[in-house]
C-alpha positions in Angstrom: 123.6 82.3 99.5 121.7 79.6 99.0 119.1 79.7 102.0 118.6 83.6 101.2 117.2 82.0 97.9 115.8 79.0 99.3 113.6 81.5 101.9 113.2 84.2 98.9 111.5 81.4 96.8 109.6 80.1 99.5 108.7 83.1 100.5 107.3 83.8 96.9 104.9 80.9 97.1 104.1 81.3 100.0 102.9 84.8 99.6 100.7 83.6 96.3 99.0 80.7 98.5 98.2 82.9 101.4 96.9 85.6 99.3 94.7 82.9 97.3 93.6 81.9 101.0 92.7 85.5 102.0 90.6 86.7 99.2 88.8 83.2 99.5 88.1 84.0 103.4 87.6 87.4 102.5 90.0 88.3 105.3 90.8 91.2 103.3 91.6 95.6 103.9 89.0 97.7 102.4 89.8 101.6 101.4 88.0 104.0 103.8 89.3 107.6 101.8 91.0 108.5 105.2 93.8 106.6 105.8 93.4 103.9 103.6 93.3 105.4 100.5 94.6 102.0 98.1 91.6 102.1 95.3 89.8 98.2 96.0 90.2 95.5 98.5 93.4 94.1 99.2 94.4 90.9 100.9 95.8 90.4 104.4 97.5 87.7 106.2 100.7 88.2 104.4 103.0 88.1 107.1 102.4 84.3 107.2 103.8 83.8 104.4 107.4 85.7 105.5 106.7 83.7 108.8 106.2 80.2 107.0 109.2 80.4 105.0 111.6 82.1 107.7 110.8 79.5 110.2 111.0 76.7 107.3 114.8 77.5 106.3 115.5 77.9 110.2 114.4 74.3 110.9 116.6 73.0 108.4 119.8 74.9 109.4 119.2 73.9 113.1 118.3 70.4 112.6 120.1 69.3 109.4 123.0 71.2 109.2 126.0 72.5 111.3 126.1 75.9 110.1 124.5 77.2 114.0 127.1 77.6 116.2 127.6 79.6 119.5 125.6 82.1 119.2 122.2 80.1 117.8 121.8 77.2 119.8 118.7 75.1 119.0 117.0 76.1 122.1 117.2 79.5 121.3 115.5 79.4 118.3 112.5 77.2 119.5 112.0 80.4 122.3 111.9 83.0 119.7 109.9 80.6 117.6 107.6 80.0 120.4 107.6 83.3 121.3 106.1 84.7 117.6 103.7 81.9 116.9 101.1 83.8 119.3 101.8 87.0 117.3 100.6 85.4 114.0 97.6 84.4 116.0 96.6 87.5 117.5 97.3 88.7 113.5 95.0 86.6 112.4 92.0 87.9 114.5 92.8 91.4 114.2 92.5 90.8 110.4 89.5 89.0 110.8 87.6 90.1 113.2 89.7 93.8 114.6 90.5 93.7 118.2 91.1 96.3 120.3 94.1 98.3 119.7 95.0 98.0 123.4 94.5 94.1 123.7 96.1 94.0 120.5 99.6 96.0 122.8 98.8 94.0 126.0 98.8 90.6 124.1 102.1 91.6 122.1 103.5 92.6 125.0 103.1 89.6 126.7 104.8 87.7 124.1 107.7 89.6 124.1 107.6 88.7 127.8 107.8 85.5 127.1 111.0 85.9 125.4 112.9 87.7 127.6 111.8 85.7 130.6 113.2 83.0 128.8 116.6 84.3 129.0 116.9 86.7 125.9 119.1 89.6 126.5 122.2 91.7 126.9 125.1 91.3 129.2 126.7 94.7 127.9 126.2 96.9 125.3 129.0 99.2 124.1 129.7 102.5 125.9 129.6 105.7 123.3 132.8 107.1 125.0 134.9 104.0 125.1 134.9 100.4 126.8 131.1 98.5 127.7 128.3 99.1 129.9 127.3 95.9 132.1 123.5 95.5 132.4 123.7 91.8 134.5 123.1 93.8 137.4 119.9 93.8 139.4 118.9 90.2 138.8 115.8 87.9 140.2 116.0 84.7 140.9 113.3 82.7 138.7 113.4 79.7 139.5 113.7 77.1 137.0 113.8 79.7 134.4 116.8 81.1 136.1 118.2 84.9 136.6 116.8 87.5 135.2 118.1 91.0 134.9 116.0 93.5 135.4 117.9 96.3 133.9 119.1 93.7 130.5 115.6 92.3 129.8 113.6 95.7 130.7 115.6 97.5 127.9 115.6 94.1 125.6 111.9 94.0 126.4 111.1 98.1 125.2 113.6 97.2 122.8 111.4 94.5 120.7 108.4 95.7 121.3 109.3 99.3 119.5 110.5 97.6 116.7 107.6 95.9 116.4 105.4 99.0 116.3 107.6 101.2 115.2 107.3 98.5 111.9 103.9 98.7 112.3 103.5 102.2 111.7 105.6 102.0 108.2 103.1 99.4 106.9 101.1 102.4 106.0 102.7 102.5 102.8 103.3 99.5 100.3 106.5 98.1 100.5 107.5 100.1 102.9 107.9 98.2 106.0 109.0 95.2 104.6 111.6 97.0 102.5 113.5 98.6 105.8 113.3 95.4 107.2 115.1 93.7 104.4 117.6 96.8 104.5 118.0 96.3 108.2 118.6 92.8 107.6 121.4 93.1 105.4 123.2 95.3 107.8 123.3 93.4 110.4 124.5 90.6 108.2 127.7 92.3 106.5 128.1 93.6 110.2 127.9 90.3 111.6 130.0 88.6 108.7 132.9 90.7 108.9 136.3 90.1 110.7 135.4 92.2 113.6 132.5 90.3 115.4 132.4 87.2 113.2 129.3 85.6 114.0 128.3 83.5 111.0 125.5 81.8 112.2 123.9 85.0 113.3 124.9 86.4 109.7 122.7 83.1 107.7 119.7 84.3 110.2 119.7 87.4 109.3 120.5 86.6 105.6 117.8 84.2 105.4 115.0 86.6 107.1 116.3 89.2 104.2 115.4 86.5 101.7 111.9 85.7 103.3 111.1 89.5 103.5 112.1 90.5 99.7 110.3 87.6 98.0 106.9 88.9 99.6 108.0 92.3 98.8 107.7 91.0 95.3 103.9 91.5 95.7 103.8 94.5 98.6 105.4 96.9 96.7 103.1 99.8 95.0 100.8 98.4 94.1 100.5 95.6 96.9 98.7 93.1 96.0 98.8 91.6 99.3 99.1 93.5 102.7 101.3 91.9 105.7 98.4 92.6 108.0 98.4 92.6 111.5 100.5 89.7 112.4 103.0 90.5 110.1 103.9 94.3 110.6 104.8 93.2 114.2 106.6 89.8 113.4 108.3 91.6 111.1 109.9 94.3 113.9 109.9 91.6 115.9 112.6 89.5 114.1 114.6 92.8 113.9 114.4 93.3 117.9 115.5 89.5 118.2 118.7 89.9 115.8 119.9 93.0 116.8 119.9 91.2 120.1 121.2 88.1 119.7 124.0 89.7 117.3 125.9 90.5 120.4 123.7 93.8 120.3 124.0 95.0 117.1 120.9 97.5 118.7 122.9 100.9 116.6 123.0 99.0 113.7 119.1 98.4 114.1 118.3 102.0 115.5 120.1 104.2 112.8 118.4 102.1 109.5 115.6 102.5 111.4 115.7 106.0 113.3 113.5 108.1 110.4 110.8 105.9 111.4 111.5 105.6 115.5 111.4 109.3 115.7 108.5 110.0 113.4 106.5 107.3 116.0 108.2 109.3 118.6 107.2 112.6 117.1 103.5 111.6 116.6 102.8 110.0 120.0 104.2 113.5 121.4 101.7 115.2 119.3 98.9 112.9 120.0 99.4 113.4 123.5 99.8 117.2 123.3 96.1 117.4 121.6 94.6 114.7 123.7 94.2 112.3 121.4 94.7 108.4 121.6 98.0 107.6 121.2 96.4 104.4 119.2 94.2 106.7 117.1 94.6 106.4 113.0 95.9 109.2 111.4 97.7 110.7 108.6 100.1 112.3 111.0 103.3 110.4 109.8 105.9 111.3 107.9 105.1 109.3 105.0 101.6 110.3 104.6 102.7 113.8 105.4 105.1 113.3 102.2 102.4 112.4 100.3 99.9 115.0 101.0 102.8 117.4 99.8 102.7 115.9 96.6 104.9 113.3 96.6 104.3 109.9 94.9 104.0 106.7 96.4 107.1 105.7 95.2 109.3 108.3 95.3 108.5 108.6 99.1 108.9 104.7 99.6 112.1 105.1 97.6 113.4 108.0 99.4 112.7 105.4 103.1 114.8 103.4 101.1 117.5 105.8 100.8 117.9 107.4 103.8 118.0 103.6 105.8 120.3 102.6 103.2 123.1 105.1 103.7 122.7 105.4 107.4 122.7 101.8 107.2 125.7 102.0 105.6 127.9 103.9 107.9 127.5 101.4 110.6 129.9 99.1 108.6 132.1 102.3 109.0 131.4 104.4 112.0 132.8 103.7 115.5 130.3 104.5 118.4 130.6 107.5 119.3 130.7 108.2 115.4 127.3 106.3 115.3 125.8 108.3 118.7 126.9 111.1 116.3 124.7 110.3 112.9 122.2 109.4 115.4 122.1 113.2 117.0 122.1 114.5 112.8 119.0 112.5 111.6 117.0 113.9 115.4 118.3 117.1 114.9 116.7 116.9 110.9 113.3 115.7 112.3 113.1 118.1 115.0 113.1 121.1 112.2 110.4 118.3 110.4 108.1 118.2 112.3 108.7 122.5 113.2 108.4 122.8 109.4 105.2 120.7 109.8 103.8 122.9 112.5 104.5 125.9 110.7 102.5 124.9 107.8 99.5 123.9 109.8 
């Protein structure tokens, strides 16, 4: 417990200095009356200050303590760490100087690359309908770098980089992405903690990044004062990819806290694409800025997010599979008649 406050408090000064930084550099998100509808200027860059601290407490567990075991060896964590400090970068120029959204996918994509060419991935996953699925099948000698498996590191690979945009998306709203994430976070924690999978180390990770993530909520949620930005809506997905990966695949966990938001990015790229629009183009096509227009609040629709991850969350700790697959099929089913609702109104 101490490290989730260490990285909470870190994260907390952090996120003051940062934002200090931004408004200085005038790195900052103006209101356009579209989309961005937050009344004045509001600093970026935040998701260097979740990044700072996360990465901070990490360095000291892995090189000062004992508490990584099996499942986090040192090398591991300089490969993810390597692997995100580009993402920060490409952040940084978006906020500054906004790239392309299309250099902004390639470059994230290639990142994520990175990672899985470096040997992150899954061996088996667990079948639905009883026993495991092996995915070390298909494999490619790299050289140096080793095997890799092209059915394992293709789904690891569309794996991450959904998260990532998927956490992109709920940025939209204050406190909304980072809030999931925390919720996320904690699930795979109690999950990992238990009897069952026991994975300690992989349960402090997680812990910690839940720490790092709430003490910059502390100035995200309505009204920000400070935005994650670029760079930190993806790192942010990112980190959840890489735990619900290295957790021993802990992917259901991730996917039902986190389905409301999957299918709505699902949902809206399908209607994008129906109209002929960019799939990249800005919109207030999402569920959350759909709730909004129908008169909810800011808050009561971030709180409602909340909610709904928090008890799906919740069944993981309880449900087997199949039970899972099951909660999974609900929540699609209940954003199907959504986004028909949706239509009907239009």
């Amino acid at each position: 417990m101490q490290y989730f406050i260490l990285a909470f408090a870190l994260s907390l000064v952090a996120t003051y200095a940062v934002k200090k930084f931004a408004e200085r550099a005038g790195i900052v998100d103006r209101p356009d009356e579209k989309v961005k509808k937050h009344k004045k200027a509001v600093p970026l860059l935040g998701g260097l200050a979740i990044f700072l601290s996360f990465w901070l407490v990490v360095a000291y567990l892995a090189f000062f303590t004992n508490l990584f075991g099996a499942n986090l060896q040192p090398q591991k964590l300089i490969m993810v760490f390597i692997a995100s400090v580009p993402l920060m970068i490409i952040g940084y120029f978006d906020d500054k100087h906004k790239l392309p959204a299309v250099w902004r996918l390639g470059l994230s994509a290639v990142c994520v690359l990175l990672l899985v060419l470096g040997g992150l991935g899954l061996n088996k996953i667990t079948n639905p309908f009883g026993g495991v699925l092996y995915l070390d099948f298909w494999q490619i000698n790299l050289g140096f770098l080793g095997y890799f498996s092209l059915v394992s590191g293709s789904l690891v690979f569309l794996w991450i980089i959904g998260m990532m945009y998927t956490t992109k998306i709920l940025d939209g709203l204050d406190g909304l992405s980072t809030g999931i994430a925390s919720i996320a976070s904690f699930m795979i924690f109690f999950i990992a903690n238990g009897e069952r999978w026991h994975q300690p180390d992989v349960a402090l990770l997680s812990l910690v990044f839940a720490g790092a993530c709430l003490g910059f909520l502390v100035f995200n949620f309505y009204p920000a004062k400070i935005f994650l930005g670029e760079g930190g809506s993806l790192f942010v997905g990112f980190m959840l990819g890489v735990l619900s990966v290295i957790s021993g695949g802990k992917i259901a966990t991730a996917l039902l806290v986190m389905a409301v938001p999957i299918l709505d990015l699902a949902r809206v790229v399908f209607v994008r694409a129906r109209k002929g629009q960019s799939i990249f183009k800005g919109d207030r096509e999402h569920m959350h800025f759909r709730l909004l227009d129908l008169g909810f609040s800011h808050r009561q629709t971030v709180l409602l997010y909340y909610t709904i991850a928090f008890i799906f969350g919740i069944t993981t700790l309880f449900f087997q599979s199949i039970q899972k697959l099951f909660a999974l099929a609900v929540l699609l089913a209940l954003m199907c008649l959504f986004g028909f609702w949706l239509g009907k109104k239009e």
